[in-house]
C-alpha positions in Angstrom: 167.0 34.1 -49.8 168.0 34.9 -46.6 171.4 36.5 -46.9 172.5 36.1 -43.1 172.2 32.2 -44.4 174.4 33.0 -47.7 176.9 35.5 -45.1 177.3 31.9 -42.3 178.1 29.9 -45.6 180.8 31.6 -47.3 182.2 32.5 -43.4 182.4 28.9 -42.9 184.0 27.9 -46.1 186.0 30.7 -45.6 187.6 29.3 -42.5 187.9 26.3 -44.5 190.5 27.6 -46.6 191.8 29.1 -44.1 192.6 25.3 -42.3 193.8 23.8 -46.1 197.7 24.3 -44.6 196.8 21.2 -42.2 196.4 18.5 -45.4 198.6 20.4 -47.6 201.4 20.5 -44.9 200.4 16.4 -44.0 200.8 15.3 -47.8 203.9 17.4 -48.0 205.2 15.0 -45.2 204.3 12.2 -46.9 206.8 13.3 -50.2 204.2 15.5 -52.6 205.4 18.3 -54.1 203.4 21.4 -53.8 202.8 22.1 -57.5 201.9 18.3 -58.0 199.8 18.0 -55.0 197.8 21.5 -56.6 197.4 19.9 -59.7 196.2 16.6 -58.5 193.4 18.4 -56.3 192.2 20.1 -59.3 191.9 17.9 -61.5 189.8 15.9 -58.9 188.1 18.6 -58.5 186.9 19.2 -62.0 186.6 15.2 -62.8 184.0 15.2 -59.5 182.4 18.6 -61.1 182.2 17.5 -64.7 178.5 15.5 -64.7 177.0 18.8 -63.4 178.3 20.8 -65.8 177.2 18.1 -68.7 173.5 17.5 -66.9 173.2 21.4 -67.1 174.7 22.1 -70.2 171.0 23.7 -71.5 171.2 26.5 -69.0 174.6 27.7 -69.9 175.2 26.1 -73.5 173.8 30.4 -74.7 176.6 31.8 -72.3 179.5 30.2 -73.3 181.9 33.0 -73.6 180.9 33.8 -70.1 181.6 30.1 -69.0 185.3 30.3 -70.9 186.2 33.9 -68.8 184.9 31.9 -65.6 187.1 29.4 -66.1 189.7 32.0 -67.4 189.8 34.4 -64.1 189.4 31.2 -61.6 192.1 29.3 -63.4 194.8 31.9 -63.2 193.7 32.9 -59.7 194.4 30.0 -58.3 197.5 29.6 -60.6 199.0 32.9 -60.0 198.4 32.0 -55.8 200.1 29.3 -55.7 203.2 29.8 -57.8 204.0 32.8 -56.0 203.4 31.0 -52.8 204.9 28.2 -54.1 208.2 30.4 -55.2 208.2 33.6 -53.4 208.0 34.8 -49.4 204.6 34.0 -48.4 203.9 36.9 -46.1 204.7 39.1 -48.9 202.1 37.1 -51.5 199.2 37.2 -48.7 199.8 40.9 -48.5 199.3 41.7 -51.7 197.1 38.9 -52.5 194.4 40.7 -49.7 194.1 43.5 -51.2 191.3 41.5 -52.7 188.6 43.5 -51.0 189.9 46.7 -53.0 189.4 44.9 -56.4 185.8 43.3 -55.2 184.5 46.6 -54.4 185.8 48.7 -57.1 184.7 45.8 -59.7 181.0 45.8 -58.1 180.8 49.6 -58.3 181.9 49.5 -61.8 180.1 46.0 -63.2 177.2 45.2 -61.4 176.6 49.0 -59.9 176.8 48.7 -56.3 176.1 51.3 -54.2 179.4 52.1 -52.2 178.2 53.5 -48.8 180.1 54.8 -45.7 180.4 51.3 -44.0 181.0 49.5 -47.2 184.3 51.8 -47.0 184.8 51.8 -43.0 184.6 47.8 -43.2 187.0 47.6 -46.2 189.3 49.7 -44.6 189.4 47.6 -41.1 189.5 44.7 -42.7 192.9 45.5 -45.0 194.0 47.2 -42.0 193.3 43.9 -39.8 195.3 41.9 -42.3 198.0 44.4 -42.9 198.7 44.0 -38.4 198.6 40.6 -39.1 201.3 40.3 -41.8 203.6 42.7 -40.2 203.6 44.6 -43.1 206.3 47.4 -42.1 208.3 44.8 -41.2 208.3 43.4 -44.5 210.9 44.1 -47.2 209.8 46.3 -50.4 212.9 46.9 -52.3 211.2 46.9 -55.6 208.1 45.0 -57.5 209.3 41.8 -58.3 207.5 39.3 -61.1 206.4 37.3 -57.9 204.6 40.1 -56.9 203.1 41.3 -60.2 201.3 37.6 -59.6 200.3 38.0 -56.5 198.5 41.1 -56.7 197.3 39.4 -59.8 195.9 36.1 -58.1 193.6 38.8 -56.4 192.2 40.7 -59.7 191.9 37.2 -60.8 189.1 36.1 -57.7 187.7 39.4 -57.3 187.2 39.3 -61.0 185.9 35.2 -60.8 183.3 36.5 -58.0 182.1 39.4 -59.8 181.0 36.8 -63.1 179.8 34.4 -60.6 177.5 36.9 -59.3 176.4 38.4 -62.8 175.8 34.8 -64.4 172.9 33.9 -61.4 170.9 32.5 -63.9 173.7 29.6 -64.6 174.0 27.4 -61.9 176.8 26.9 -59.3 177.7 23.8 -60.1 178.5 24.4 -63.6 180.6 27.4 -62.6 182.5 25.6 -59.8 183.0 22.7 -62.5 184.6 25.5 -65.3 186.4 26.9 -62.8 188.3 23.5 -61.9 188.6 23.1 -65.4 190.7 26.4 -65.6 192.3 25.7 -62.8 194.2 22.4 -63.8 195.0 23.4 -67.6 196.3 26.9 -66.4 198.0 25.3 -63.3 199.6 22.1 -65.6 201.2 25.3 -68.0 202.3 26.5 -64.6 204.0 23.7 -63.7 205.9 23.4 -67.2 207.4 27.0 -66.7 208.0 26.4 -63.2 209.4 22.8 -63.1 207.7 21.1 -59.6 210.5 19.6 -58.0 211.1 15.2 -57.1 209.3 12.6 -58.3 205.7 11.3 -57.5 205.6 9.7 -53.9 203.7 6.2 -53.3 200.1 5.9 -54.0 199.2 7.1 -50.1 200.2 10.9 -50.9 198.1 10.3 -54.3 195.1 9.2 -52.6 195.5 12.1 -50.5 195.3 14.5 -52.7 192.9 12.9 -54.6 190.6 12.8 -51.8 191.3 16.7 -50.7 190.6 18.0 -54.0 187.7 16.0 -54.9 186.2 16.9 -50.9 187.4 19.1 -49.4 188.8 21.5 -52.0 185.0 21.2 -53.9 183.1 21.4 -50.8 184.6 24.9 -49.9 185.1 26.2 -53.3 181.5 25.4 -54.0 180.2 26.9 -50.5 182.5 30.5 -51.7 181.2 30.7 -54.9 177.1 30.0 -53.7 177.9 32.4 -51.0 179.3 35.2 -53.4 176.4 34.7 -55.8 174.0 36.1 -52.4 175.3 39.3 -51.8 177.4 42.1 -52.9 180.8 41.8 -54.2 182.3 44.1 -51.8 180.6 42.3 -48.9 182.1 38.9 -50.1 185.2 40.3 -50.2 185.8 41.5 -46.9 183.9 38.6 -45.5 186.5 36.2 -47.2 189.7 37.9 -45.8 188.4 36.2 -42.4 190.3 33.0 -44.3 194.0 34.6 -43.1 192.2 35.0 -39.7 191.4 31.4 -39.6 194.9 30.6 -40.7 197.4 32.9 -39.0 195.4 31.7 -35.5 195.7 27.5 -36.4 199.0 28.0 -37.5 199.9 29.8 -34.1 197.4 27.5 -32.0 198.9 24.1 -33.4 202.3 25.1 -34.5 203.8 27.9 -32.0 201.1 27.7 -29.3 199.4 30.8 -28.9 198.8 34.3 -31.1 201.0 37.1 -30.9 199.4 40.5 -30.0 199.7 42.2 -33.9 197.6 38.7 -34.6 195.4 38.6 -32.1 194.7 42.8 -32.8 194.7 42.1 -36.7 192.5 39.2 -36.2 189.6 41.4 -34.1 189.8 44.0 -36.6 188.7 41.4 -39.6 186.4 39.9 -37.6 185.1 43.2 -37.0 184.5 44.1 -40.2 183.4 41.2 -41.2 180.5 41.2 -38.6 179.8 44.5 -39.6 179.2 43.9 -43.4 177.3 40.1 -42.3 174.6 41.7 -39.8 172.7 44.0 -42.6 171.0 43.8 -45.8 172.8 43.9 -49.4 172.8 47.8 -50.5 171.2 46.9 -53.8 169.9 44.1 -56.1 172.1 43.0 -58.9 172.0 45.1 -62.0 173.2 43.4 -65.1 
């Protein structure tokens, strides 16, 4: 495999994560709630999934418990993310959800034994850097850890840890993964949603559609591309190739919606590109080592 291939993958589908704001802000125009319009997507998500992950029930049926924590980090990732965007400041939950990168690489070094080398460092350090300019992070309030934050940081651990088992379980294919993962994702975000009661009623059957058809394309389309592209190379390297999602963004956001970048974004935005062009252009350090 051809890991530049695998690095151009999960960039791409990074940057498609990074654009989800457009339909998720259009849908919100049309009446969805937030925590309905999640739900919906996820549930599509793991109703398009579910044939692959009954075709190739052979190849995992031996690694359930494996299959179960898959679904169990990826569910409350996704969870954790968007209730605390859903009910906290968002500049605040991106910080703290990016130090993702920090989690990736400690959990390689610790799980799968990747080597840690001077640049793996250097790029980990210019990419939280990067996304620290771009969050105006000492502008941003820190009068105490709040519950909201305890999740954010949390939603982090959660997809560092779901890309760690993704990588470990190679032998079980992505399909099935992606598929628990969805799975996860809509029980633990329905519990979600009866703790944190999603506001208004359901709109007409446009907004349904809608989200329907984003979680069941676009939602499963870069979701799969992540988690194929995070099976290729090194946890660490994912990571900080991943974090070019609040590059993608912070610049659509300012492009559609204010007009142009500001110079912390366009700075921050450089510096994670930087790094991660300097983790893309070589080689994984080492194999994986269950």
């Amino acid at each position: 495999m051809n890991t530049r291939f695998a690095v151009l993958v999960l960039f791409l589908s990074s940057a498609g994560w990074g654009l989800t704001w457009m339909p998720i802000k259009a849908l919100g125009n049309l009446g969805l709630d937030g925590m309905h319009l999640v739900f919906i997507a996820f549930v599509s998500g793991a109703l398009l999934t579910l044939p692959w992950l009954v075709a190739q029930r052979r190849l995992w049926r031996g690694k359930v418990a494996l299959m179960v924590m898959i679904a169990a980090t990826g569910g409350f990732a996704n969870a954790a993310f968007q209730s605390a965007i859903y009910h906290g400041d968002v500049i605040r939950v991106m910080i703290l959800f990016y130090l993702l990168p920090v989690w990736s690489v400690i959990g390689g070094r610790l799980f799968l034994h990747e080597r840690v080398d001077a640049i793996r460092v250097f790029a980990v350090l210019l990419s939280l850097s990067g996304a620290f300019v771009i969050l105006d992070v000492a502008h941003t309030a820190w009068a105490g850890i709040t519950a909201i934050d305890l999740l954010a940081i949390g939603s982090g651990m959660g997809l560092a840890a779901t890309n760690i088992l993704f990588r470990f379980t190679r032998e079980i294919p992505v399909m099935s993964k992606v598929s628990a993962m969805f799975i996860g994702c809509s029980v633990l975000i329905g519990l979600s949603m009866g703790v944190f009661t999603a506001s208004g009623a359901l709109p007409g059957g446009t907004a349904i559609l809608g989200a329907v058809a984003y979680g069941a394309l676009w939602l499963t389309l870069i979701t799969t591309g992540t988690q194929w592209g995070v099976t290729q190379m090194d946890a660490g390297r994912s990571a900080v190739i991943i974090v070019v999602e609040l590059v993608v963004a912070v610049a659509s956001t300012a492009l559609i919606l204010t007009g142009g970048l500001t110079a912390f974004e366009l700075c921050g935005g450089l510096m994670v590109l930087g790094a991660a062009l300097l983790e893309g252009a070589r080689e994984n350090l080492r194999p994986q080592v269950h």
